[in-house]
N, C-alpha and C positions, 0 to 999 in steps of 0.2 A: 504494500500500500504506500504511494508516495506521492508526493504534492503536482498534481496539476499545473504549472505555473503558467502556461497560455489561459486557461479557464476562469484561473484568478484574476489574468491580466485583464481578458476578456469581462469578467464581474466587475471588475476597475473602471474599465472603460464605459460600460453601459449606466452606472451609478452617477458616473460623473456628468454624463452627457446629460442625463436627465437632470438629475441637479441644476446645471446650467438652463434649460428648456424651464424647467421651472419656475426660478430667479427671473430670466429675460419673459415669461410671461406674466408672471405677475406685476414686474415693473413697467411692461406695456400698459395694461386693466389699470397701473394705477394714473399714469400719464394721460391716458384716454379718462380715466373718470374725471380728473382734474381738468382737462378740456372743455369739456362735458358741463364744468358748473359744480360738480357734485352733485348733481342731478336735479338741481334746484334751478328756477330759474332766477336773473338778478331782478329785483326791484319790480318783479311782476310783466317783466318781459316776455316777449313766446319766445318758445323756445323754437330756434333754426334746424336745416337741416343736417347740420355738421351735428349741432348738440346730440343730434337723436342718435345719429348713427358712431358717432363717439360714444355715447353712454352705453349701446350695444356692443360695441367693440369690447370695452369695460366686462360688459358681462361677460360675452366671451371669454373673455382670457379668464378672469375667476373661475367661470364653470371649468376649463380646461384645467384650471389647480387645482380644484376642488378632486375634480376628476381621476389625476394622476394619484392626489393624496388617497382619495380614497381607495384605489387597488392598490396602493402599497398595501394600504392597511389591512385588505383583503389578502394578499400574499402571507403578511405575516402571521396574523390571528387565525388559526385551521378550524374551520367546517363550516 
């Protein structure tokens, strides 16, 4: 029985990648929300078409975190 070390390298690589994808999605969602107003509009303005489609962008990328986080969690926690 002896160590794998491509496998590991391999576990290395795919961890880290995601990590990264993570990090740059959630800093998108937070850039887009900020765009966005905070989803507020100012001073009783309507809200434009960038607003909307930024604050959807926004979602997106949380759901995409949400997402990832949540099958990690499914990976570790069995059945």
């Amino acid at each position: 029985m002896g160590t794998t070390w491509g496998t590991i390298g391999g576990v290395f690589g795919v961890s880290l990648g995601v990590t990264v994808l993570v990090v740059v999605m959630f800093s998108l969602g937070v850039a887009a929300w900020a765009r966005a107003g905070g989803g507020v509009p100012c001073h009783g303005a309507r809200r434009g078409r960038s607003d909307t489609v930024a604050a959807a962008a926004a979602v997106v990328c949380f759901a995409a975190c949400l997402a990832i986080a949540a099958y990690g969690i499914d990976l570790i926690i069995p059945g």
